[in-house]
LOTOR-207797 format. One record per atom (N, C-alpha, C, O, CB): residue number from 1; residue in one letter; y, z, x. Coordinates in steps of 0.02 Angstrom, whole numbers, plus 32768, in hexadecimal, padded with zeros to 4 digits. Glycine has a CB too. Layout:
NUM/a/Y/Z/X
...
! end
This chain:
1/x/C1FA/9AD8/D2CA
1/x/C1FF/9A91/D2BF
1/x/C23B/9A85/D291
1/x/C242/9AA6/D25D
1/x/C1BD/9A73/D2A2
2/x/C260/9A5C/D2A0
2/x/C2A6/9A3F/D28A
2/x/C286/9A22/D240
2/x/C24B/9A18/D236
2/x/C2CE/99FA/D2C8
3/x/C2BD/9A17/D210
3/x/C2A9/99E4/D1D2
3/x/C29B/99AC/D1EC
3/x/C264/9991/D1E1
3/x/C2DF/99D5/D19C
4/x/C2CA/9990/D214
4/x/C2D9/9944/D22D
4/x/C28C/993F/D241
4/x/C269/9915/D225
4/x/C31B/9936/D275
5/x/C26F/9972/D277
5/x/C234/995A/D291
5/x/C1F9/9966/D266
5/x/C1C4/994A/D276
5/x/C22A/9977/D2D0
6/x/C1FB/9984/D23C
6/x/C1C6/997D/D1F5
6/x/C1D2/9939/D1D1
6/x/C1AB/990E/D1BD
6/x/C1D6/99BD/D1B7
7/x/C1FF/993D/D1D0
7/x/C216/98EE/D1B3
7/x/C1DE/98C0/D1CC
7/x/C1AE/98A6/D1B0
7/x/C267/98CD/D1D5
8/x/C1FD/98C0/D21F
8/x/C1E3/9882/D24F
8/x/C189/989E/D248
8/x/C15A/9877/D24E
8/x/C20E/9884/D2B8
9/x/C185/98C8/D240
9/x/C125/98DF/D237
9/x/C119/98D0/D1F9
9/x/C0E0/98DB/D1E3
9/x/C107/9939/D240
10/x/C130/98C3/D1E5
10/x/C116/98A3/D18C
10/x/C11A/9854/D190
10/x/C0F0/982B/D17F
10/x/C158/98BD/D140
11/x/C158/984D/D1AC
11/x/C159/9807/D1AC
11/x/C115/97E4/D1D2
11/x/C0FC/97B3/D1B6
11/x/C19D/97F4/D1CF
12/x/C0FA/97F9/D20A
12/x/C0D8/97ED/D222
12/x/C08E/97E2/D211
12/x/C060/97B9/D215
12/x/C0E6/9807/D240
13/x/C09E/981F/D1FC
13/x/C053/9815/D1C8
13/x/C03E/97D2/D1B1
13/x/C011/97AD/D1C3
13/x/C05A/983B/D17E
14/x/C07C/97CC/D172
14/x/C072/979E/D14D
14/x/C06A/974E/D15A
14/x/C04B/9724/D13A
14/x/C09A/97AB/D12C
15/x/C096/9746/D19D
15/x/C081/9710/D1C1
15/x/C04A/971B/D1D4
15/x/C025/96ED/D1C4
15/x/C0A4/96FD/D1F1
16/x/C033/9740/D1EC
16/x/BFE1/9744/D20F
16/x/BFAD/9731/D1D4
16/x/BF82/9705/D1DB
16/x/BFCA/97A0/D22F
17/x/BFB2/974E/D1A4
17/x/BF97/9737/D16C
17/x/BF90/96F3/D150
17/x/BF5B/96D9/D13E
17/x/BFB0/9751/D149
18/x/BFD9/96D6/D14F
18/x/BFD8/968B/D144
18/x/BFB9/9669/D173
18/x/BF8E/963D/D16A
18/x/C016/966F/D140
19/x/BFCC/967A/D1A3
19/x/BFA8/9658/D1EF
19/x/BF62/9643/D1E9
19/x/BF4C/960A/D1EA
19/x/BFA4/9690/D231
20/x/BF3D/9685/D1E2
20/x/BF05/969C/D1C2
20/x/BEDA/9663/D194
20/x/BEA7/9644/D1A2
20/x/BF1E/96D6/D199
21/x/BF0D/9662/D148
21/x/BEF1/963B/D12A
21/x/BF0D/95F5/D13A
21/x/BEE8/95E8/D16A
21/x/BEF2/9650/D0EE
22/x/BF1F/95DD/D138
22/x/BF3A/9593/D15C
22/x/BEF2/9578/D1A0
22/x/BEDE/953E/D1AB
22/x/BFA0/95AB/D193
23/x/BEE5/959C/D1B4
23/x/BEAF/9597/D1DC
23/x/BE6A/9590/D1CE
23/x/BE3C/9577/D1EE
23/x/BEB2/95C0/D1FA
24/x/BE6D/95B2/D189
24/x/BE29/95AF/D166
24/x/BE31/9567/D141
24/x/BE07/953B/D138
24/x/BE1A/95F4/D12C
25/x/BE6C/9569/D132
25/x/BE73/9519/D0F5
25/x/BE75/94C3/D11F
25/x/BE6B/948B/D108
25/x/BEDA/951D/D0C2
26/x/BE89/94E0/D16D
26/x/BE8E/94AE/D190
26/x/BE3E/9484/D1A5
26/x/BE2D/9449/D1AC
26/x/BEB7/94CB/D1C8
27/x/BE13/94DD/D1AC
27/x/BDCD/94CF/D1B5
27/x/BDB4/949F/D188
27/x/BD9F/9468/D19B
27/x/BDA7/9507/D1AE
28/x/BDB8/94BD/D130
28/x/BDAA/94A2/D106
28/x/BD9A/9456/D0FF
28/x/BD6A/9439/D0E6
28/x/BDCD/94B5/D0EB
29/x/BDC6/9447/D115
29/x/BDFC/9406/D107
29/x/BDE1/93CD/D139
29/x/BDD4/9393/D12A
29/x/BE59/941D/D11D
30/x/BDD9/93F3/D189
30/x/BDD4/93B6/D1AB
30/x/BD70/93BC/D1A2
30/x/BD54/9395/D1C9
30/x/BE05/93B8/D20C
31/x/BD51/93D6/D187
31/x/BD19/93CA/D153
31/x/BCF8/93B0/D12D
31/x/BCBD/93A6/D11E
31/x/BD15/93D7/D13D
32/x/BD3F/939F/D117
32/x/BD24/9385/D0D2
32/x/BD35/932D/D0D3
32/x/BD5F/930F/D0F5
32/x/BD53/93B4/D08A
33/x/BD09/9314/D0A6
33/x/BCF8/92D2/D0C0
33/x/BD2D/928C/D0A2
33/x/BD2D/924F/D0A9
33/x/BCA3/92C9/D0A8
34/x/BD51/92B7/D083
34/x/BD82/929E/D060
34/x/BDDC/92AE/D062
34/x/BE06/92B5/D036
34/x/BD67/92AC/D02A
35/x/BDDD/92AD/D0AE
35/x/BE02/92E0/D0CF
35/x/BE44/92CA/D0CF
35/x/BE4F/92B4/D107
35/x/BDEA/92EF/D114
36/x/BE7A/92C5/D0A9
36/x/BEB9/92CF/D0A3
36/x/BEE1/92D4/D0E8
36/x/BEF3/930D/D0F4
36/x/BEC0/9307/D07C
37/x/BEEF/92AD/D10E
37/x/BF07/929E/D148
37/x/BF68/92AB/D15A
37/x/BF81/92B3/D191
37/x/BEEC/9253/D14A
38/x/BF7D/92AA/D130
38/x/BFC7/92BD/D128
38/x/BFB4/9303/D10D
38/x/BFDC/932D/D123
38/x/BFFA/9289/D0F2
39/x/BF8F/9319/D0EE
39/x/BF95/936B/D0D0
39/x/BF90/9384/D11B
39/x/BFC1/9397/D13A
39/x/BF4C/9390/D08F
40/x/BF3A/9380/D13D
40/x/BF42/93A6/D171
40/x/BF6F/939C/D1A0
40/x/BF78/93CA/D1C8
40/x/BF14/93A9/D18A
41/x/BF9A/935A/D1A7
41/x/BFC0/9371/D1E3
41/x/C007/93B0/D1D0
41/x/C01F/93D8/D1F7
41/x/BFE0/9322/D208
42/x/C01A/93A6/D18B
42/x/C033/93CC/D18E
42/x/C030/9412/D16C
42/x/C05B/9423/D143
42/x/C053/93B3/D18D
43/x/BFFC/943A/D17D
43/x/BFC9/946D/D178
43/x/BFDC/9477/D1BC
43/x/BFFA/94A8/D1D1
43/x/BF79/945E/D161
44/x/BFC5/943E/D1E3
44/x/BFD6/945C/D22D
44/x/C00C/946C/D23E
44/x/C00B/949C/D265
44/x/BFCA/9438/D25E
45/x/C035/945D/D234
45/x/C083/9450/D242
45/x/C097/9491/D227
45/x/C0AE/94B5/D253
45/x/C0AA/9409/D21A
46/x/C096/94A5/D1FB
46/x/C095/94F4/D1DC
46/x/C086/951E/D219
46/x/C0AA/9543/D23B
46/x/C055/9504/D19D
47/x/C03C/9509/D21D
47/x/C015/954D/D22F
47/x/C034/954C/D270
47/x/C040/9584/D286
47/x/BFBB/9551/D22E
48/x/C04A/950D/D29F
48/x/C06F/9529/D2DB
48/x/C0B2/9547/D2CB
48/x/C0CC/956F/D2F1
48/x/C07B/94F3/D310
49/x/C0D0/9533/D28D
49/x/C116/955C/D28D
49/x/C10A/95B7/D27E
49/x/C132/95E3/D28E
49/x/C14A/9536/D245
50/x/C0D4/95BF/D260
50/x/C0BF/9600/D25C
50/x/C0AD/9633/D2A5
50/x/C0BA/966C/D2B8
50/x/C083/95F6/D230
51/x/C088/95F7/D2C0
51/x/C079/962B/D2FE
51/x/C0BE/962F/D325
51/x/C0C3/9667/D33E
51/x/C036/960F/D337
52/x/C0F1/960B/D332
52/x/C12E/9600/D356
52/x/C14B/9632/D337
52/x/C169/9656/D35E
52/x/C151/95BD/D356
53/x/C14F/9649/D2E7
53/x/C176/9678/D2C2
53/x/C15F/96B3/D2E6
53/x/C187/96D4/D308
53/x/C16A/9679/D271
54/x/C10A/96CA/D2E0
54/x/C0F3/96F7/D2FA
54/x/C104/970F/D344
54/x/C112/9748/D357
54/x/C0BC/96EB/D2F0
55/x/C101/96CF/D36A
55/x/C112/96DA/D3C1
55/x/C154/970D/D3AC
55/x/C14E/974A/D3B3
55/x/C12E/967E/D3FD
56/x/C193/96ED/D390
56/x/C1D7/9704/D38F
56/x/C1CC/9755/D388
56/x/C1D8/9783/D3AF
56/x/C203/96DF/D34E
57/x/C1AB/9755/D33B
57/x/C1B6/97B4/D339
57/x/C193/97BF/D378
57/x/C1B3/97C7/D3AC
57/x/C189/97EC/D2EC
58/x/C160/97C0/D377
58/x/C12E/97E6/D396
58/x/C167/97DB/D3E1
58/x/C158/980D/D403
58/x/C0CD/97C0/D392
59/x/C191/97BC/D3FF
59/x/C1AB/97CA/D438
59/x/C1F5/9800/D429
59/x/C215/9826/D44D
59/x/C1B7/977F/D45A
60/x/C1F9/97EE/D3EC
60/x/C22F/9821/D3D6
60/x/C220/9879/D3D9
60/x/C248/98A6/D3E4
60/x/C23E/980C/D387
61/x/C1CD/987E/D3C7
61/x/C1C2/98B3/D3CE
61/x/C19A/98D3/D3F8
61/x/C180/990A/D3F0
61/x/C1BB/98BE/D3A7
62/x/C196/989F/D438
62/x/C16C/98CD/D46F
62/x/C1AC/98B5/D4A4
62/x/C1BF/987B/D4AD
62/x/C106/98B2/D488
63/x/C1C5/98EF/D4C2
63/x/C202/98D3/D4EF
63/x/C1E1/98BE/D536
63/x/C1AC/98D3/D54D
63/x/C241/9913/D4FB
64/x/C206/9896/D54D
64/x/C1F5/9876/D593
64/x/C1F8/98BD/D5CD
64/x/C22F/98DA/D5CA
64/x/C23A/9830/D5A8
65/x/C1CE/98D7/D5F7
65/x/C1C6/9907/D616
65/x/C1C3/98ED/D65D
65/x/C193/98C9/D66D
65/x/C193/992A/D5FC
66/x/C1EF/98FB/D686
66/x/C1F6/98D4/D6C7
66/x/C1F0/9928/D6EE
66/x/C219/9956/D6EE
66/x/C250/9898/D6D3
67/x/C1B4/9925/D707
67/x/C1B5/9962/D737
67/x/C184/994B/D776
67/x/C17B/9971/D7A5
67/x/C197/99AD/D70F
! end
């Protein structure tokens, strides 16, 4: 395994992680009865830029296999 692609496996992680929690806080949130309506949307707005971050590596490191 290359640095670059340890890199991109760490990086990943850590988005997965945020992802992760952003998901738990989003739960939280649309819960609770006093619910902050501009926070969660952009909680959401995050959490899709996270998974879009994630799509990117994760296509960076499984190559397209045309057989």
């Amino acid at each position: 395994m290359s640095e670059d692609e340890a890199a991109l496996r760490a990086r990943l992680a850590q988005l997965r992680i945020e992802h992760r929690d952003l998901d738990a806080a989003i739960d939280r949130l649309v819960h609770d009865p006093a619910m902050d309506q501009l926070r969660l949307t952009r909680l959401k707005k995050r959490r899709l830029l996270l998974k879009d971050m994630i799509r990117r590596i994760e296509d960076r490191l499984i190559p397209d296999d045309i057989a």
